[in-house]
BALOBA-1460 file (C-alpha; in Angstrom, 3 decimals):
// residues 232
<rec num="1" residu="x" x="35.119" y="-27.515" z="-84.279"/>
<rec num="2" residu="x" x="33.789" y="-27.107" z="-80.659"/>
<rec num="3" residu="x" x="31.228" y="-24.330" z="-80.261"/>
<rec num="4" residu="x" x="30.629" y="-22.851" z="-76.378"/>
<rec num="5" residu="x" x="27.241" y="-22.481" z="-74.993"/>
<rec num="6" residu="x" x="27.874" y="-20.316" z="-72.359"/>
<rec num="7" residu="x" x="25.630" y="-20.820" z="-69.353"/>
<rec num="8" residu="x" x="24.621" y="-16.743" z="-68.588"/>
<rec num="9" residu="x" x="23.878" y="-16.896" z="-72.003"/>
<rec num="10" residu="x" x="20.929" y="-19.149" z="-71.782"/>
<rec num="11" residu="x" x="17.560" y="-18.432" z="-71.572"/>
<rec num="12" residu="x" x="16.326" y="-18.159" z="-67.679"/>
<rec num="13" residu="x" x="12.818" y="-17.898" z="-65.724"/>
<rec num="14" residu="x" x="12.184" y="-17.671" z="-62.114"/>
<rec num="15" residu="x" x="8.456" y="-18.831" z="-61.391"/>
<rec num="16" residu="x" x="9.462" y="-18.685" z="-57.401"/>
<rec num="17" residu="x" x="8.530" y="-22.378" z="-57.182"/>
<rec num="18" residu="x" x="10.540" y="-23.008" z="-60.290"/>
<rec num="19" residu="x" x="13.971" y="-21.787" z="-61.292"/>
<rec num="20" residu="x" x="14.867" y="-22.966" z="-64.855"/>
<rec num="21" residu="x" x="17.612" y="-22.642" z="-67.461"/>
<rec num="22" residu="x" x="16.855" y="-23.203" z="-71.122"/>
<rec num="23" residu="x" x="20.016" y="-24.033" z="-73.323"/>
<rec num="24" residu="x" x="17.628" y="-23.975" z="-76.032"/>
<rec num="25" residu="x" x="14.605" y="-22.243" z="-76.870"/>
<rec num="26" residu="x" x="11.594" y="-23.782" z="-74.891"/>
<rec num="27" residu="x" x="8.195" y="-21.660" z="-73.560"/>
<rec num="28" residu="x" x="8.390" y="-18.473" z="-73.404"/>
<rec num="29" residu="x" x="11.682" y="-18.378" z="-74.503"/>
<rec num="30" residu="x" x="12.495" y="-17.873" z="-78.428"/>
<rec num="31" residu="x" x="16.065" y="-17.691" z="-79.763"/>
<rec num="32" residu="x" x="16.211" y="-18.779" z="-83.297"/>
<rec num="33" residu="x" x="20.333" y="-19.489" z="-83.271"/>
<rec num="34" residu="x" x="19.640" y="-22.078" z="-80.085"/>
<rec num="35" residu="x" x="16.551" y="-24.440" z="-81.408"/>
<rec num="36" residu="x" x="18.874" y="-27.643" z="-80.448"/>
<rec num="37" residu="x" x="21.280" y="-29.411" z="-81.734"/>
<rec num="38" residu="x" x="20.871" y="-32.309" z="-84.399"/>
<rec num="39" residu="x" x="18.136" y="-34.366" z="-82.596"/>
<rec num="40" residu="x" x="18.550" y="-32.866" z="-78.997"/>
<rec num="41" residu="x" x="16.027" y="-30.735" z="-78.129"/>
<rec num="42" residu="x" x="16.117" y="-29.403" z="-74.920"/>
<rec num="43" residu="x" x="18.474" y="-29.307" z="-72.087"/>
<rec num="44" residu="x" x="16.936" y="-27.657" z="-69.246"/>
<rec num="45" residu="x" x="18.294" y="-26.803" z="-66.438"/>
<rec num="46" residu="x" x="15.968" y="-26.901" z="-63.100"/>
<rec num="47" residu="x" x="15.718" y="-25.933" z="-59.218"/>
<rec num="48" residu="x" x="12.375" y="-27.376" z="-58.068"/>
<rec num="49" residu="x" x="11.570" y="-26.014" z="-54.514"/>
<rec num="50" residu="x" x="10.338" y="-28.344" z="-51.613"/>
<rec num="51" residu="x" x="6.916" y="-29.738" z="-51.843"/>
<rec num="52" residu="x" x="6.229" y="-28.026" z="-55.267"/>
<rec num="53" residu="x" x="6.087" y="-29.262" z="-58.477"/>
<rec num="54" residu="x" x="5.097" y="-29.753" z="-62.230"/>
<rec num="55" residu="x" x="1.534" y="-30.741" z="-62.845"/>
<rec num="56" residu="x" x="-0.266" y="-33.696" z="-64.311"/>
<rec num="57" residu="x" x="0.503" y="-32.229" z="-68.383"/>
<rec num="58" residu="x" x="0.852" y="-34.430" z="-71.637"/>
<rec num="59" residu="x" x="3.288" y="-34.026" z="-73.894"/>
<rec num="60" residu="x" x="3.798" y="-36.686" z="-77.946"/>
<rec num="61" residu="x" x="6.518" y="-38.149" z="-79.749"/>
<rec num="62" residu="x" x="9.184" y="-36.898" z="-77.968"/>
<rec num="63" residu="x" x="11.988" y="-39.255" z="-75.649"/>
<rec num="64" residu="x" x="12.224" y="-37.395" z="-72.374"/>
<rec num="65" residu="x" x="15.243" y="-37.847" z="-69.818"/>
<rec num="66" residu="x" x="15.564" y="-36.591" z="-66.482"/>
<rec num="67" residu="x" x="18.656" y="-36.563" z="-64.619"/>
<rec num="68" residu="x" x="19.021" y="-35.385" z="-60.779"/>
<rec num="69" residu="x" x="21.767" y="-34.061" z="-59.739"/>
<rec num="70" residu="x" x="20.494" y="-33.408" z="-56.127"/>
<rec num="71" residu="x" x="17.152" y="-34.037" z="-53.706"/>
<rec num="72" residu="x" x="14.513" y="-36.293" z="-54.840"/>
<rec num="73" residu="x" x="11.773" y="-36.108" z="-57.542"/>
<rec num="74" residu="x" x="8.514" y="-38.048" z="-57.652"/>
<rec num="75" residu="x" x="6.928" y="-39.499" z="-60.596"/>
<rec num="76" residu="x" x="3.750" y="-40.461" z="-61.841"/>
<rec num="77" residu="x" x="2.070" y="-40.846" z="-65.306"/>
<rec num="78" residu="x" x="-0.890" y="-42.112" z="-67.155"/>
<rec num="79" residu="x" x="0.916" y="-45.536" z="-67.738"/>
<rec num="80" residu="x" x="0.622" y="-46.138" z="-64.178"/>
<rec num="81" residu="x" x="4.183" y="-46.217" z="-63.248"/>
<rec num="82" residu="x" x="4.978" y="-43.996" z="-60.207"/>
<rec num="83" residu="x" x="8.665" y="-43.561" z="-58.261"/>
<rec num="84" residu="x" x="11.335" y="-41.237" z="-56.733"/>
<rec num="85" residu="x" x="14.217" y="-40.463" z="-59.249"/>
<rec num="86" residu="x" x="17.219" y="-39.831" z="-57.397"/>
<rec num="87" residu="x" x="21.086" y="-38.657" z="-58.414"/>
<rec num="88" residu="x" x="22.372" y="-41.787" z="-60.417"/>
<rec num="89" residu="x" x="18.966" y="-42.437" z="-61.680"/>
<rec num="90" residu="x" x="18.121" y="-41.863" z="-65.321"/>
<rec num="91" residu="x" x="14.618" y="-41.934" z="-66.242"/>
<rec num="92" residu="x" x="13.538" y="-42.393" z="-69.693"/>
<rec num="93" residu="x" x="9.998" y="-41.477" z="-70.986"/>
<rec num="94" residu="x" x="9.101" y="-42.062" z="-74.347"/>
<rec num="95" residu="x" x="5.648" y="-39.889" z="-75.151"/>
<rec num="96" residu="x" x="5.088" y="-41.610" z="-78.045"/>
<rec num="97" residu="x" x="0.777" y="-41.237" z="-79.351"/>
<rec num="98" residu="x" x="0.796" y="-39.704" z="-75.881"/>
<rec num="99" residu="x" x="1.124" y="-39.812" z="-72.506"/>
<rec num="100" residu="x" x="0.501" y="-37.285" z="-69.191"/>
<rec num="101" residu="x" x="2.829" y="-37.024" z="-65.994"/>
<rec num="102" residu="x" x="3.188" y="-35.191" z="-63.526"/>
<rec num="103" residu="x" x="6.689" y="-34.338" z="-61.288"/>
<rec num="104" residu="x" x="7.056" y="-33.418" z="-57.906"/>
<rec num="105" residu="x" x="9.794" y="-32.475" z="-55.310"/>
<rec num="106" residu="x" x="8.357" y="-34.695" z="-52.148"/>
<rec num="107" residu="x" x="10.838" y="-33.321" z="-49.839"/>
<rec num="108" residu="x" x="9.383" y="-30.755" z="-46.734"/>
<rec num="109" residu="x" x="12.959" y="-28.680" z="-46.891"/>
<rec num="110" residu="x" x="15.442" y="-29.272" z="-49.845"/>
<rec num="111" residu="x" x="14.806" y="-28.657" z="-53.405"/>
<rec num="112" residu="x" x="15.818" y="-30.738" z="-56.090"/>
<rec num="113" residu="x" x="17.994" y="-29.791" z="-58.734"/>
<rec num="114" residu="x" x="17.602" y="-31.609" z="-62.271"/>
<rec num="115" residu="x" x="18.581" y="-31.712" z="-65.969"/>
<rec num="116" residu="x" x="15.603" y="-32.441" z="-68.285"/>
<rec num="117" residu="x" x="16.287" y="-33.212" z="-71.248"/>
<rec num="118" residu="x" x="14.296" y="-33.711" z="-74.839"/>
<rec num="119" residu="x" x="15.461" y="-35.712" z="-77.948"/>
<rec num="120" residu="x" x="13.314" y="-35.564" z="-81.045"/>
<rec num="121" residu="x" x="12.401" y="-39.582" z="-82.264"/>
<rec num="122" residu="x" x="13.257" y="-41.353" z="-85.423"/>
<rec num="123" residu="x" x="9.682" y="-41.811" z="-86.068"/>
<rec num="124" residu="x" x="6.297" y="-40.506" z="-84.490"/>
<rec num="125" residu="x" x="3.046" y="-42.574" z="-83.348"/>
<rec num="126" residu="x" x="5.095" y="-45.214" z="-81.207"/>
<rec num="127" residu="x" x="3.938" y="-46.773" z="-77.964"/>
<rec num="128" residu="x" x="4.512" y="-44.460" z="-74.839"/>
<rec num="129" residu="x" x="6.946" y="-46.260" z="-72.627"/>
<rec num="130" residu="x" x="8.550" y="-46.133" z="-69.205"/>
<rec num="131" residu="x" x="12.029" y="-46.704" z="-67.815"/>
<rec num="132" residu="x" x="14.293" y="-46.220" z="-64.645"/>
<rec num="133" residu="x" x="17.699" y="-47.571" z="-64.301"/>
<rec num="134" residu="x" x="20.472" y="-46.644" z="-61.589"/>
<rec num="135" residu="x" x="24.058" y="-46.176" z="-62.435"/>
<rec num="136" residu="x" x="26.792" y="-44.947" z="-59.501"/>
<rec num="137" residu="x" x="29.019" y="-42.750" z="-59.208"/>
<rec num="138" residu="x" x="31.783" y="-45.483" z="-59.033"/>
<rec num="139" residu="x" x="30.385" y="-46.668" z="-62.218"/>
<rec num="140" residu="x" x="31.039" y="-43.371" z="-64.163"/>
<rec num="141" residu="x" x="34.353" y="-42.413" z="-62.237"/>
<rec num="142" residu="x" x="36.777" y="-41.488" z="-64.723"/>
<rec num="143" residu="x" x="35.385" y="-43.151" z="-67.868"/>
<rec num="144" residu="x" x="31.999" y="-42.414" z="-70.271"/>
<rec num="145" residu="x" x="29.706" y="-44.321" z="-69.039"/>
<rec num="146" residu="x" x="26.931" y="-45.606" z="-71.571"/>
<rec num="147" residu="x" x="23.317" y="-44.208" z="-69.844"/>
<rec num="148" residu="x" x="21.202" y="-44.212" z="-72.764"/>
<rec num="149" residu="x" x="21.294" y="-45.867" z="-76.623"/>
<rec num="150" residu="x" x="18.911" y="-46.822" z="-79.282"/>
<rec num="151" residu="x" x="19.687" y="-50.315" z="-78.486"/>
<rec num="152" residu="x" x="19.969" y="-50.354" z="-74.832"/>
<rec num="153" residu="x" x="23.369" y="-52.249" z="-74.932"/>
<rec num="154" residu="x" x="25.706" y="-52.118" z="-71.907"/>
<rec num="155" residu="x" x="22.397" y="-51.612" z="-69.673"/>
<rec num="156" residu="x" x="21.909" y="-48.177" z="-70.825"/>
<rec num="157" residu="x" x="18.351" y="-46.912" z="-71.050"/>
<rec num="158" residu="x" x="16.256" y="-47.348" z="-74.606"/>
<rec num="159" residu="x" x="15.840" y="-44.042" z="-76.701"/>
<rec num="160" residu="x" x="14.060" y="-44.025" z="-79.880"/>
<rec num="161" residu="x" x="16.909" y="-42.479" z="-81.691"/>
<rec num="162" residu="x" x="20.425" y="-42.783" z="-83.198"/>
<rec num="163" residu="x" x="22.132" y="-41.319" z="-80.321"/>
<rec num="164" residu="x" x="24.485" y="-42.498" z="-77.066"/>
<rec num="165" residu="x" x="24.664" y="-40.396" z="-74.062"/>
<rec num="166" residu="x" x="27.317" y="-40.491" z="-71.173"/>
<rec num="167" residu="x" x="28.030" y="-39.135" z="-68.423"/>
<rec num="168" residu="x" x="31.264" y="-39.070" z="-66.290"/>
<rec num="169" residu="x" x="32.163" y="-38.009" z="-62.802"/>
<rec num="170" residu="x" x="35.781" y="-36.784" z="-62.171"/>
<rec num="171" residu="x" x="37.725" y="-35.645" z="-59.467"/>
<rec num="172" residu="x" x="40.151" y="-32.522" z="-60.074"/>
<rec num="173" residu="x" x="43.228" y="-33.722" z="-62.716"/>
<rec num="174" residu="x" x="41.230" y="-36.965" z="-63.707"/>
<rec num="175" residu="x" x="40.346" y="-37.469" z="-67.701"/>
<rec num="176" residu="x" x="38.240" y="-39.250" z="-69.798"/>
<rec num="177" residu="x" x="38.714" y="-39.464" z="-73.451"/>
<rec num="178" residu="x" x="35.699" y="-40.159" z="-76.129"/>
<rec num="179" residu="x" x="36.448" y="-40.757" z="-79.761"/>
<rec num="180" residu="x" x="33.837" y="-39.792" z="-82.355"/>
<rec num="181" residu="x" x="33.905" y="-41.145" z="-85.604"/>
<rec num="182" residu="x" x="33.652" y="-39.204" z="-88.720"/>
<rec num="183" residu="x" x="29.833" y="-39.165" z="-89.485"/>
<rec num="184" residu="x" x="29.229" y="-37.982" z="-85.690"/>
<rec num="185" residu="x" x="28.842" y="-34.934" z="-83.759"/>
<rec num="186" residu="x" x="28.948" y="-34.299" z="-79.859"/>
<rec num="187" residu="x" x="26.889" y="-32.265" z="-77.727"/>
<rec num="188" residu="x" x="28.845" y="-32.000" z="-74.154"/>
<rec num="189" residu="x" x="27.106" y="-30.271" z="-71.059"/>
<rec num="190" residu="x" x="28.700" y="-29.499" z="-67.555"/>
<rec num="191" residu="x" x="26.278" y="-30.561" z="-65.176"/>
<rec num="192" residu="x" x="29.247" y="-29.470" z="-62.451"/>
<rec num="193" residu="x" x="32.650" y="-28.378" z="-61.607"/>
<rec num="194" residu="x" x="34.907" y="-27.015" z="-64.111"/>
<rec num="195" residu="x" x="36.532" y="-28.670" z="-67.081"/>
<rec num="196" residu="x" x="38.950" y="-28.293" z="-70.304"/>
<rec num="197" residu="x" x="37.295" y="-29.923" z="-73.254"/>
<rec num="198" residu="x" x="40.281" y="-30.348" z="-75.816"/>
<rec num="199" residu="x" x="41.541" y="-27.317" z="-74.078"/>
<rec num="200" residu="x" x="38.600" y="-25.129" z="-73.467"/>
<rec num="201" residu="x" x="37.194" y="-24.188" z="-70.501"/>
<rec num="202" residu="x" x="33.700" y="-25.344" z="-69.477"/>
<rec num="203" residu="x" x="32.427" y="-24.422" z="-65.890"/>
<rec num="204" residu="x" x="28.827" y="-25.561" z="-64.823"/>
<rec num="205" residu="x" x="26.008" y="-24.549" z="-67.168"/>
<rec num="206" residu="x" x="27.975" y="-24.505" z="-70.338"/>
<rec num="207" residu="x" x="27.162" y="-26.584" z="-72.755"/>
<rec num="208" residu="x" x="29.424" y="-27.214" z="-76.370"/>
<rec num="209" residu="x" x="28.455" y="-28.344" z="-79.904"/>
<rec num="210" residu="x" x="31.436" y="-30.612" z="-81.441"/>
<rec num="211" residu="x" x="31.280" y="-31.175" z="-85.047"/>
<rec num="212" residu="x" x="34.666" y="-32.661" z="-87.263"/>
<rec num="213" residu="x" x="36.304" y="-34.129" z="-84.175"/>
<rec num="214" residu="x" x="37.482" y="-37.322" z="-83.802"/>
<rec num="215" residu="x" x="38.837" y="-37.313" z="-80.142"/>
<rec num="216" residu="x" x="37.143" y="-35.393" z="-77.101"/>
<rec num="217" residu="x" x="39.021" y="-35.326" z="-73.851"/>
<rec num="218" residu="x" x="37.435" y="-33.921" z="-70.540"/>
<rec num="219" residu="x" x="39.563" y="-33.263" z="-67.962"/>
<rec num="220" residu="x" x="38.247" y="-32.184" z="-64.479"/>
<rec num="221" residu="x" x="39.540" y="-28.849" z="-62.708"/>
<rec num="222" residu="x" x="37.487" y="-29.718" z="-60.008"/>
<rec num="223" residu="x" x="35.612" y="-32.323" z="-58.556"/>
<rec num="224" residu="x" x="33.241" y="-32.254" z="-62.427"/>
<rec num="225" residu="x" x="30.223" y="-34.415" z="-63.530"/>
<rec num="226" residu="x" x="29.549" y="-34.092" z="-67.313"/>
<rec num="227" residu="x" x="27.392" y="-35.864" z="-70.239"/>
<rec num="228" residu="x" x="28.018" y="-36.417" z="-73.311"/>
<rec num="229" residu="x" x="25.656" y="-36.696" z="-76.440"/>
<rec num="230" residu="x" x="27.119" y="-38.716" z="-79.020"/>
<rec num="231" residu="x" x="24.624" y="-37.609" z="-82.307"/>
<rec num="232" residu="x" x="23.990" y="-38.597" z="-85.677"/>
């Protein structure tokens, strides 16, 4: 069963500085129906505009990913770990008993355009933790490539949680085929282009909850980049 999440259907908020899409509820906005899915969270969907920013805030037990898709964004946290996330960088930061950060777009012209992501941990009161890894394009051409496990097998980043996330990049007519085993369920988002997932149509924004599926197959109608959530 593959469920659509369209992407006008989200919640949106234009701050001037900050243009964000919610594909589930998350400040001021509140749909019951859209609270996540299994242990995802939040998929949020942001413009950040040139030298602007998010502030030093904290946030607990929650893993936090951010992906960029274009421009640059600066980090910096209470753990004293400070760097520039670019696209093919995954950064994973695990709040843990707590932890403060702040995020920043350093660029003078261009703003940078992210996904930020939440997953809920398998247990509260761990160690806040930091990590950055790099993965290219060539590296997810075509195939799911492994970005982030509980184990950290395959060089993916470490999340404290049962769950695998991939991410593929595809040119128009390419495919890559996941299968899901019985006790699993799928969360798939476009980050961009246009896809068919097991024949429906995806464009950029949507999002899809898979549940009783035991083969997903993207294929690109354009040039497409896409994750995949692999959930308990």
């Amino acid at each position: 069963m593959i469920t659509v999440r369209k992407a006008e259907e989200r919640g949106h908020a234009n701050h001037g500085w900050l243009n964000t899409y919610h594909t589930f509820s998350f400040a001021n906005y509140y749909d019951p129906a859209h609270m996540g899915f299994r242990d995802l969270r939040v998929i949020n969907e942001d413009w950040v505009q040139a030298g602007m920013g998010f502030g030093t805030h904290p946030h607990r037990d929650m893993e936090i990913i951010s992906y960029v898709l274009d421009g640059a964004l600066e980090h910096k946290d209470s753990l004293g770990n400070g760097s520039i996330i670019r696209p093919g960088d995954v950064q994973r930061m695990s709040a843990g008993t707590g932890i403060t950060h702040s995020e920043y777009n350093p660029s003078p012209s261009e703003p940078v355009h992210l996904l930020q992501i939440w997953i809920l941990p398998a247990e509260k009161g761990l160690p806040p933790s930091y990590e950055q890894k790099m993965y290219s394009a060539e590296s997810k051409r075509g195939v799911f490539r492994l970005i982030a496990s509980r184990d950290g097998r395959d060089g993916s980043v470490t999340v404290h949680q049962d769950m695998d996330l991939y991410a593929t990049v595809l040119s128009a007519g390419e495919r890559a085929v996941r299968a899901l085993r019985p006790d699993r369920h799928a969360w798939v988002q476009v980050a961009r282009g246009e896809i068919a997932l097991n024949g429906a149509v995806l464009k950029a924004g949507d999002g899809a909850a898979i549940s009783e599926e035991s083969r997903l197959a993207v294929e690109a109608k354009d040039t497409a980049e896409v994750l995949l959530f692999d959930l308990a």
